[in-house]
C-alpha positions as CSV (number, residue, x, y, z in Angstrom):
1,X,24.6,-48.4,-8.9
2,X,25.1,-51.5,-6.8
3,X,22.0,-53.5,-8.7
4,X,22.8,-51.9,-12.0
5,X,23.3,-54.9,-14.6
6,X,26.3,-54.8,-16.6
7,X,25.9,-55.7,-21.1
8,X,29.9,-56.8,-20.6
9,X,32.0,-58.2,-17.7
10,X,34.8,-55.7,-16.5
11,X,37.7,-57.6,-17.5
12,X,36.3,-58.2,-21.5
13,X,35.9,-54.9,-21.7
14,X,39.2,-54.1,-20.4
15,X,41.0,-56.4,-22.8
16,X,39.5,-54.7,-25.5
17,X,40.4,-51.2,-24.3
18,X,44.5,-52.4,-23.5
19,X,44.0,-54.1,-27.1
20,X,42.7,-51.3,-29.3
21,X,44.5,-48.7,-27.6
22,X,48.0,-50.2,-27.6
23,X,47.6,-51.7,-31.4
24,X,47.4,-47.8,-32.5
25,X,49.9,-46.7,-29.9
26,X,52.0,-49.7,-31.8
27,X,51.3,-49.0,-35.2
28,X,51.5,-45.5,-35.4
29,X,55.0,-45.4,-33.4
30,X,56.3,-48.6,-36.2
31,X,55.2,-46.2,-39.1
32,X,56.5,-43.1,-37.8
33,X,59.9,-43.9,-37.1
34,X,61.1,-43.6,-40.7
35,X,59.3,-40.2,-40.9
36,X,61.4,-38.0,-38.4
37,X,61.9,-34.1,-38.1
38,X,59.6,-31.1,-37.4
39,X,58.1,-31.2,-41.0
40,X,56.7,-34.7,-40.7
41,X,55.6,-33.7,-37.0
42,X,53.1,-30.4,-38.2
43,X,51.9,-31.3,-41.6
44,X,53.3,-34.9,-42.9
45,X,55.9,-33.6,-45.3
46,X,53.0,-31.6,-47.0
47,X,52.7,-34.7,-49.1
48,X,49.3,-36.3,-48.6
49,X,47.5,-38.1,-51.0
50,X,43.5,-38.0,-51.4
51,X,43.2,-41.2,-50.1
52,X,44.6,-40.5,-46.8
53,X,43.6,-36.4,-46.7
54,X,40.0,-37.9,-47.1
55,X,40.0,-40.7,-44.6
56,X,42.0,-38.7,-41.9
57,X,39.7,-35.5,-42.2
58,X,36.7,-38.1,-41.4
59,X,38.3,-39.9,-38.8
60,X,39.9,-36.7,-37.4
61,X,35.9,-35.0,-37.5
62,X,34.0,-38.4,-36.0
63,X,35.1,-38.6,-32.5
64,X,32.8,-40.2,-29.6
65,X,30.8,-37.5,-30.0
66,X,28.7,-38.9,-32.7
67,X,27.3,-41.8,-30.1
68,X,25.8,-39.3,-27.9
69,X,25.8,-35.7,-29.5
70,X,22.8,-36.2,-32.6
71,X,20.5,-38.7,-31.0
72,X,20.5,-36.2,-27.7
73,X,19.8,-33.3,-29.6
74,X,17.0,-35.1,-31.7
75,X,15.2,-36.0,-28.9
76,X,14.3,-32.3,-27.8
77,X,15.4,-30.6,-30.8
78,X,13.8,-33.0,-33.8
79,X,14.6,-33.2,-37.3
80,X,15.5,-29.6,-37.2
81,X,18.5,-30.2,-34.8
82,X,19.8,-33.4,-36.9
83,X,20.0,-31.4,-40.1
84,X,22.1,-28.5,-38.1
85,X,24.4,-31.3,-36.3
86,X,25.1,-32.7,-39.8
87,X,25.8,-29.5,-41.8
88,X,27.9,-28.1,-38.9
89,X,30.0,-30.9,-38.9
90,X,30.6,-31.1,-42.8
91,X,30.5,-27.4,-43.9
92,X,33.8,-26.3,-42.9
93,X,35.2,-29.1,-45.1
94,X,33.6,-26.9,-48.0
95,X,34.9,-23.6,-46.4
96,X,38.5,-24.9,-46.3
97,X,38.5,-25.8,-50.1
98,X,38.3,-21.8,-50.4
99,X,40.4,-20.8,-47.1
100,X,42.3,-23.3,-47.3
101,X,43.5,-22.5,-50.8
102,X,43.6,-19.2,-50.2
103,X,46.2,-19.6,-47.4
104,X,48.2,-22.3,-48.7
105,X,48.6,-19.4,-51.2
106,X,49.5,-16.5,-49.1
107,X,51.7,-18.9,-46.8
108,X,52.5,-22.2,-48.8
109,X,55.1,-22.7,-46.0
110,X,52.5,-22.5,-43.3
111,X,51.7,-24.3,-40.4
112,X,48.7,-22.6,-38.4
113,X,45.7,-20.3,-39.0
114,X,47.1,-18.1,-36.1
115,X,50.4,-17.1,-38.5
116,X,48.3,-16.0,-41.0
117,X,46.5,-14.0,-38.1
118,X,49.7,-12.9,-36.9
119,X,50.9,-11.1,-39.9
120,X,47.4,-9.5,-41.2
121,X,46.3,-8.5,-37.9
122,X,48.7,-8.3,-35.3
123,X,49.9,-9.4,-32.1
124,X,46.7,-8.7,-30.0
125,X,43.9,-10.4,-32.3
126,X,46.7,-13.3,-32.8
127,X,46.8,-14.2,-28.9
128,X,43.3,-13.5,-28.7
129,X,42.5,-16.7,-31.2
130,X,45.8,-18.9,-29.9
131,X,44.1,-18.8,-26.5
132,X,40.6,-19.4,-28.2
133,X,42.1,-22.3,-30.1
134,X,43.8,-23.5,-27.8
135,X,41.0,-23.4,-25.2
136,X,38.5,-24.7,-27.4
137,X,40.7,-28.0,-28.5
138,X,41.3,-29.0,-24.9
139,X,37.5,-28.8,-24.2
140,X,36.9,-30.8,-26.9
141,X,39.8,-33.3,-25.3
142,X,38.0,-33.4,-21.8
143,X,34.6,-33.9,-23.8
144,X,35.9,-37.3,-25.3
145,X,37.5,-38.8,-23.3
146,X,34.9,-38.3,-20.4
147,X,32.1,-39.3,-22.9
148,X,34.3,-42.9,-23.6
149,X,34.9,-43.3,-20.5
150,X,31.1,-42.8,-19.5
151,X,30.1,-45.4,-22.1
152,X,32.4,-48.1,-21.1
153,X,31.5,-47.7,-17.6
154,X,27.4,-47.6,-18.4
155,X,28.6,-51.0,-21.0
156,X,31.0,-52.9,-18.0
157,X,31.3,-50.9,-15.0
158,X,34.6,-50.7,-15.8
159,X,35.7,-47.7,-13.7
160,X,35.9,-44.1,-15.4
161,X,39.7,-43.3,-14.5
162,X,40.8,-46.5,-15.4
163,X,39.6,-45.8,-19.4
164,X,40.4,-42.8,-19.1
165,X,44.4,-43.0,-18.1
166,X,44.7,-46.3,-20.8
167,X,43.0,-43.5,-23.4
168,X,45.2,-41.2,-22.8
169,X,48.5,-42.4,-22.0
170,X,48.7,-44.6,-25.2
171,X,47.7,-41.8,-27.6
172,X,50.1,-39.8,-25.7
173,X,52.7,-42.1,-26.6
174,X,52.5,-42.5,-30.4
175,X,51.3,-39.1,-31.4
176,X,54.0,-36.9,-29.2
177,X,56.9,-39.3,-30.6
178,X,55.1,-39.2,-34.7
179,X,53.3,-36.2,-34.9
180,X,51.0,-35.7,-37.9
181,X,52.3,-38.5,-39.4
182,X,51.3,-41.0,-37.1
183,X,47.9,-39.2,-36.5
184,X,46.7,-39.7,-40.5
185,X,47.9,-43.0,-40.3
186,X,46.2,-44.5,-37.5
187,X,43.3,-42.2,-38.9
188,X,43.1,-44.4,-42.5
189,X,43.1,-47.9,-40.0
190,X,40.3,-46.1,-37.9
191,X,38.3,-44.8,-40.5
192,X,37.8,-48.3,-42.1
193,X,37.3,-49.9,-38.6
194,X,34.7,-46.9,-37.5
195,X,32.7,-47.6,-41.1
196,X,32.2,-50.8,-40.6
197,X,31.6,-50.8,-36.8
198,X,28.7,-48.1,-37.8
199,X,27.4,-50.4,-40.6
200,X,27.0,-53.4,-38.0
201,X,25.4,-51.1,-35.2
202,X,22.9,-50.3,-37.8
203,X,22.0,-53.7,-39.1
204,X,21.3,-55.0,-36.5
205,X,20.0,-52.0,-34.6
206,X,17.2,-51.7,-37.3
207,X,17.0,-56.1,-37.7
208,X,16.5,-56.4,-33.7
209,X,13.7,-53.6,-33.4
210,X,11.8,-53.6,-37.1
211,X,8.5,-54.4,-34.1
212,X,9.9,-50.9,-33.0
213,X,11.0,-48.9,-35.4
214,X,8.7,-47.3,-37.9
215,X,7.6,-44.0,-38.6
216,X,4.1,-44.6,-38.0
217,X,5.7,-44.8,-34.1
218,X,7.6,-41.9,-34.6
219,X,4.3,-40.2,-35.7
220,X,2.0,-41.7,-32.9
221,X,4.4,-40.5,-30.1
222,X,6.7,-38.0,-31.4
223,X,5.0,-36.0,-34.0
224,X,5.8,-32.7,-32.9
225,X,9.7,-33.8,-33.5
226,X,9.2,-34.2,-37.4
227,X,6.5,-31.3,-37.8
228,X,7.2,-28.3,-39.9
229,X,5.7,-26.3,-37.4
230,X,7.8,-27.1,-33.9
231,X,9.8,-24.2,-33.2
232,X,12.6,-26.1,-31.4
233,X,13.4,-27.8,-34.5
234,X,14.6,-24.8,-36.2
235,X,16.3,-23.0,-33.3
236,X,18.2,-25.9,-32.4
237,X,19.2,-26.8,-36.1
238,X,20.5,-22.9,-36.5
239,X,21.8,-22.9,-33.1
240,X,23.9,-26.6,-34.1
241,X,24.6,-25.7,-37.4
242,X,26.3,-22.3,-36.3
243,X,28.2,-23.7,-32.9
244,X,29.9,-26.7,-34.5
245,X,30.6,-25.1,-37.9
246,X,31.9,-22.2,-36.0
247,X,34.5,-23.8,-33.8
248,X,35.6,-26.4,-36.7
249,X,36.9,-23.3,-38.5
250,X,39.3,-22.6,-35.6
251,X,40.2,-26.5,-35.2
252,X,44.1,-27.0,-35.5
253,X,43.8,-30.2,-36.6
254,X,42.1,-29.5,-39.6
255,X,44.4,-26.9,-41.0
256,X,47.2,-29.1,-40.3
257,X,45.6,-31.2,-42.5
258,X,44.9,-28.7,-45.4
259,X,48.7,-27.9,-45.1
260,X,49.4,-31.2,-45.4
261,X,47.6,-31.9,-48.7
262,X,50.0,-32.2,-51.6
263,X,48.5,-30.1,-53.7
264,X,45.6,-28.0,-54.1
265,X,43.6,-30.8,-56.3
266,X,44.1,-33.2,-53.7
267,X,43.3,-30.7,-51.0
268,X,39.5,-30.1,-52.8
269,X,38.6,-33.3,-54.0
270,X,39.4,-34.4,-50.2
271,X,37.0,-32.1,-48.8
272,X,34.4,-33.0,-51.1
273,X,34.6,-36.7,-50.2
274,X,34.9,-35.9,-46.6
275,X,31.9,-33.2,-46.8
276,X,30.1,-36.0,-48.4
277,X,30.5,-39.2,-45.8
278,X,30.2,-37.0,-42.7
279,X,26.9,-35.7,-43.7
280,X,24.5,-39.3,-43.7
281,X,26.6,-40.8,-40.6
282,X,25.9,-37.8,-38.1
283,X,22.2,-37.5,-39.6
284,X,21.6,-41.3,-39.1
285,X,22.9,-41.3,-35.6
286,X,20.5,-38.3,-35.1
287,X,17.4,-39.8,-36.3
288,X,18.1,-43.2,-33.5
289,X,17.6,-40.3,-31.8
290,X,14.0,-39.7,-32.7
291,X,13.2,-43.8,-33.1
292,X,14.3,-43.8,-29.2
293,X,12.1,-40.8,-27.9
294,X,9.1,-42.8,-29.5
295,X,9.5,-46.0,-28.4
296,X,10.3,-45.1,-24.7
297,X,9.6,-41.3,-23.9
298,X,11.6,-41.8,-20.5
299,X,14.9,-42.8,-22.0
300,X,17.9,-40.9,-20.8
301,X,19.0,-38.5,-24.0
302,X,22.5,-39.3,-23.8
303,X,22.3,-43.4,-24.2
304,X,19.5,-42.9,-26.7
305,X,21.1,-44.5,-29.5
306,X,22.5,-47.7,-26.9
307,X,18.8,-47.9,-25.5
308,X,17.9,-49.3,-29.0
309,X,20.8,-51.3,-29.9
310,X,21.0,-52.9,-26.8
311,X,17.9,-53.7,-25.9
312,X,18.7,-57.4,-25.7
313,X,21.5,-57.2,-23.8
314,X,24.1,-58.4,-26.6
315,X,27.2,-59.2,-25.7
316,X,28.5,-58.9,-29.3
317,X,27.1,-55.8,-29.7
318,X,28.7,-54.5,-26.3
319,X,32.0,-55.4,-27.8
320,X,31.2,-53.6,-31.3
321,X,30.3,-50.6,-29.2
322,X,33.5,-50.6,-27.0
323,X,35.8,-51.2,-30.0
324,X,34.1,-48.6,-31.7
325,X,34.0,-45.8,-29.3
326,X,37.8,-46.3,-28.7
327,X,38.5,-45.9,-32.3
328,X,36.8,-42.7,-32.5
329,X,37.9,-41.4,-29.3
330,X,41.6,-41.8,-30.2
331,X,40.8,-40.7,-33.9
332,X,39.9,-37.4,-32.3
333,X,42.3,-37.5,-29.6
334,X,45.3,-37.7,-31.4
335,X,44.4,-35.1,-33.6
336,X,44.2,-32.8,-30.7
337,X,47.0,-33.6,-29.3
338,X,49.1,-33.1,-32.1
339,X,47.5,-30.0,-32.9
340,X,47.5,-28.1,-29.8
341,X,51.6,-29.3,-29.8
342,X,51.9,-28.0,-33.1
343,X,50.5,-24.6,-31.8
344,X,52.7,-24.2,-29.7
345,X,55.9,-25.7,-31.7
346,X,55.2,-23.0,-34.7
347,X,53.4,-20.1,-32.3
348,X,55.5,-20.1,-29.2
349,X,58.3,-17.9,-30.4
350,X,55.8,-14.9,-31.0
351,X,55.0,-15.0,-27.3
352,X,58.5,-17.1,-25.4
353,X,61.3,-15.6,-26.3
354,X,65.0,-17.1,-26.6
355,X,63.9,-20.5,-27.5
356,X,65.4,-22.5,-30.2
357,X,63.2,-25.3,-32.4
358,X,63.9,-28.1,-30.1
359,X,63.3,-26.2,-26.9
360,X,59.7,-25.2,-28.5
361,X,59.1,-28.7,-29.6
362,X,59.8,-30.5,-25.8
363,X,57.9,-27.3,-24.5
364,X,54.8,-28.2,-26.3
365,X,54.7,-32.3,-25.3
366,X,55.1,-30.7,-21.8
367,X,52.1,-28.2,-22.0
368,X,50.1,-31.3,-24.0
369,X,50.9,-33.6,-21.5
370,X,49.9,-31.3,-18.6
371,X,46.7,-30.7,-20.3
372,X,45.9,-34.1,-20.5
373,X,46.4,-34.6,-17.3
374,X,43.7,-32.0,-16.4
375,X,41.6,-34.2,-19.1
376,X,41.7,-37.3,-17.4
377,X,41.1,-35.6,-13.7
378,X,37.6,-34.6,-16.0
379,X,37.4,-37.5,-17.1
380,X,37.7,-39.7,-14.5
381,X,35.5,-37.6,-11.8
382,X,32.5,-37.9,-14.9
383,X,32.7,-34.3,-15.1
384,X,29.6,-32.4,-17.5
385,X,31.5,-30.2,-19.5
386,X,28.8,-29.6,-22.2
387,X,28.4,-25.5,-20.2
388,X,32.2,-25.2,-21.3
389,X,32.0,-26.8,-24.8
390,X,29.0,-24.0,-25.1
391,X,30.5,-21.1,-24.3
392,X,34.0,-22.7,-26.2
393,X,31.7,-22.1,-29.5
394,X,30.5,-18.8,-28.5
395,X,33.4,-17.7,-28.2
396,X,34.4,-18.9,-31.8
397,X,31.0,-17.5,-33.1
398,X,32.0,-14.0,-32.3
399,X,35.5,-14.4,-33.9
400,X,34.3,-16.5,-36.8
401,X,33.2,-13.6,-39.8
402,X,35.7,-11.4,-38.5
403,X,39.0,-13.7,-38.7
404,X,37.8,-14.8,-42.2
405,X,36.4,-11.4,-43.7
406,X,40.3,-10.8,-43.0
407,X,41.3,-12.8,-45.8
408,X,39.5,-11.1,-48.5
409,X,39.4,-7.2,-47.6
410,X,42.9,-6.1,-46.8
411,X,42.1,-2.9,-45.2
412,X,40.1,-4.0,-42.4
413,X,42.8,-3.2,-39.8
414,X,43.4,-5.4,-35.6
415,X,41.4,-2.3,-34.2
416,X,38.0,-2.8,-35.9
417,X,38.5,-6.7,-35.7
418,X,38.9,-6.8,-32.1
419,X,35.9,-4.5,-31.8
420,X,33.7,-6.4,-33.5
421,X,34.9,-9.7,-31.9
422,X,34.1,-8.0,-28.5
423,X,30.8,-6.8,-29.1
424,X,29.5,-10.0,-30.9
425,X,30.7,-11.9,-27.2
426,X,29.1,-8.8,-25.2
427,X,26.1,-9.5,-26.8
428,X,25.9,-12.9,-27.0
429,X,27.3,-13.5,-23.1
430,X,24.3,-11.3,-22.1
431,X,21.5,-13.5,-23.5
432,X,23.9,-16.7,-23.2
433,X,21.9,-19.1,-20.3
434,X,23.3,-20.0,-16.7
435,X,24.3,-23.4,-16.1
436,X,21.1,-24.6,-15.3
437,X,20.1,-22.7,-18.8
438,X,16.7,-20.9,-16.7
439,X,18.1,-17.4,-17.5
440,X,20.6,-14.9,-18.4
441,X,22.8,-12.0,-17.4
442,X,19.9,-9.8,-19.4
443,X,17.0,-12.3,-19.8
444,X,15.8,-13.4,-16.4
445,X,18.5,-11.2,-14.0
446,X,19.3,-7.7,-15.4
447,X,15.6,-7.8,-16.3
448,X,12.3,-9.6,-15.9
449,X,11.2,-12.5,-18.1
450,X,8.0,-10.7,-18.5
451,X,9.0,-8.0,-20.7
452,X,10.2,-10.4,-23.4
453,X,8.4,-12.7,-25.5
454,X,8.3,-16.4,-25.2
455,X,10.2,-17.4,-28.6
456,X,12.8,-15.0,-26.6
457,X,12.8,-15.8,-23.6
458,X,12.8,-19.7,-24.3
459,X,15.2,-19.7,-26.7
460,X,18.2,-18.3,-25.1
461,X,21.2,-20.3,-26.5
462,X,19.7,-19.7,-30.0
463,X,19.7,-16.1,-29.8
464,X,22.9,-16.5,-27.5
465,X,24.9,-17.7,-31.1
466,X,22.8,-15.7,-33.3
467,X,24.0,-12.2,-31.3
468,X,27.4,-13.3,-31.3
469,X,27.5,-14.5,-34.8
470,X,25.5,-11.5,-36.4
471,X,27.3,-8.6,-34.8
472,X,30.5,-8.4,-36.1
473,X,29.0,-9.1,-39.2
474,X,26.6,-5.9,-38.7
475,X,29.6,-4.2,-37.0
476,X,31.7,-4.9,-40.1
477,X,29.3,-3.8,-42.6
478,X,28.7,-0.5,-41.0
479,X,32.1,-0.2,-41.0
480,X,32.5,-1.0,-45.3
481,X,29.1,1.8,-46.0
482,X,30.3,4.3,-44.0
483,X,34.7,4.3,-45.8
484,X,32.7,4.3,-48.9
């Protein structure tokens, strides 16, 4: 917008982005140089210490999403939705301390979920989740490095390819050449930087607006969105709670990271401490959330958290923001970079035949790079993706039981686990809303609104995830009452 008015000049927040990005890009190149080879690359030498699991697994978990993600959802969706954003983002560190052990056991040469999938299965459910994976990791890549880029530009102006590209090239740079190696390193730096960016924002967001913020506001103007009885609140928490736990389960990155753990000790005490810092951050991001709603019931969802903090215009505070949403933006990205690559490097002989290591290896920084040049094309036209990040977690929803019932009960065979991963996305694509989220293929097209109740009909992505979550597990149990 021509008369928009801008917290930070162009070029400031330019510097910043060339500064931050390249100072990782620098560092995690220095460090990695005297960590070569394919083991260092996928999981660090399988010699990580608690220290570095924990910070990594944080940094890895807190991209940019955090700055948008839980104060939009709070301001439709309540307390209801915070407390599902936060446990979805932090269960799956307790899940791993049980999977992960249990396939660092089975495979304690592993690299990927998908070999485990591979062998127990077969080769149909294994392409079935490399393409899920793999499809879910680069939406996740598009949805950060558009949502930086958006920020920066609503911050400066700066324009959205230009973020974008600097983003991108320079985590290209340092993660393709040091793998996991570099990744958990520049995670530790970005965790510490990302903690006390947070702590700042928060000082000073609550120290600025102690006229505005108050729960007595909160109850004058948006009661409904802390009552026990608004129905939102719990639909969107279950709906949060089962989408992002969902797809973290299927999240490369994060079982690089339990492969990488030294030992199994390390590997739990990690998760704990990691289950344990995401939870407060994401739910205090949430609740600026609510404060925002109340104090101005116009404000746009997606900047609710920067409508409060920079309601005076800061400049300081513009540059806090920037740095910060570049550290967690490259936290994330490099991580997915590295683990979509590592995919590829470990998984690509089961599918391209007559390749050697090396030829895997340069084959995956090709398919990575290509990918991210599809990112910053998203990124740079401002692109919503959130439709595509929906139907990324359905899709893991359906596969989620299933995959990890296979760890436990030996003689549930690829046939039945395809089956049930089918019918829970059959089920949960009929009720799962159009883009414009007015109806479904069942609700609203096959058949009329008006045969269905409202806390059906209104609810559709909640029952969306449910269907697909439940299913297999229904499926599944059928399956165990009637063999006995």
């Amino acid at each position: 917008m021509k008369n928009q008015i801008y917290y930070l000049d162009n070029n400031s927040a330019l510097l910043l982005i060339v500064f931050v990005s390249l100072l990782f890009s620098l560092v995690g190149i220095l460090y990695s140089r005297s960590y070569q080879g394919l083991s260092n690359y996928l999981t660090a030498g399988r010699n990580i210490g608690t220290f570095s699991l924990t910070t990594s697994l944080v940094a890895s978990a807190l991209g940019s999403w955090i700055l948008f993600g839980p104060a939009s959802a709070a301001t439709w969706g309540g307390v209801g939705s915070i407390i599902g954003y936060s446990l979805g983002a932090a269960f799956p560190m307790l899940a791993f301390i049980f999977l992960g052990k249990k396939l660092r056991k089975v495979f304690p040469k592993g690299n990927t979920l998908t070999e485990f999938i591979y062998i127990r299965f077969g080769k149909k459910l294994f392409k079935l989740i490399l393409v899920l994976s793999i499809f879910y990791m680069f939406i996740f890549l598009c949805a950060e490095v558009t949502a930086v880029s958006l920020l920066v530009n609503y911050i400066s102006g700066t324009p959205l390819w230009l973020t974008s590209i600097l983003v991108i090239t320079t985590t290209l740079v340092y993660t393709l050449y040091g793998g996991l190696r570099a990744s958990i390193l520049t995670d530790n730096i970005q965790f510490f930087i990302v903690l006390i960016l947070l702590f700042i924002s928060f000082y000073f967001l609550f120290s600025f607006n102690s006229n505005y913020i108050s729960f007595d506001i909160i109850r004058n103007n948006s009661s409904h969105l802390i009552s026990s009885k608004y129905i939102p609140s719990y639909t969107a928490g279950i709906t949060f709670f089962i989408a992002v736990a969902a797809t973290n389960l299927f999240h490369q990155g994060n079982w690089q990271r339990v492969f990488a753990a030294k030992n199994n000790k390390i590997l739990k005490k990690s998760l704990l401490f990691s289950f344990i810092i995401i939870i407060p951050i994401v739910f205090f991001m949430g609740v600026t959330g609510i404060f925002a709603i109340s104090i101005d019931n116009n404000v746009n969802p997606d900047l609710a958290f920067f409508s409060i903090l920079l309601k005076d215009k800061k400049e300081f505070l513009s540059v806090i923001i920037i740095i910060l949403a570049i550290s967690l933006t490259i936290s994330t990205v490099d991580t997915l970079v590295n683990a979509i690559s590592s995919l590829i490097v470990v998984d690509g002989k089961k599918i391209l035949l007559n390749f050697n290591h090396n030829d895997y290896l340069s084959f995956s920084k090709i398919f990575v790079v290509i990918l991210s040049f599809v990112s910053f094309i998203v990124a740079s036209k401002g692109f919503s993706i959130l439709y595509l990040f929906l139907l990324a977690d359905l899709l893991c929803c359906s596969a989620v039981f299933t995959v990890f019932y296979g760890f436990y009960c030996v003689k549930f065979n690829e046939r039945k686990a395809i089956i049930s991963i089918l019918l829970g996305l059959f089920l949960g694509l009929l009720v799962f809303p159009n883009p414009d989220f007015s109806k479904s293929i069942l609700i609203g097209k096959l058949l009329s609104f008006d045969i269905f109740p409202q806390i059906i009909s209104s609810y559709l992505l909640f029952w969306s995830f449910l269907l697909a979550t439940l299913a297999p597990v229904i499926v599944i149990i059928r399956y165990d009452s009637i063999k006995r």
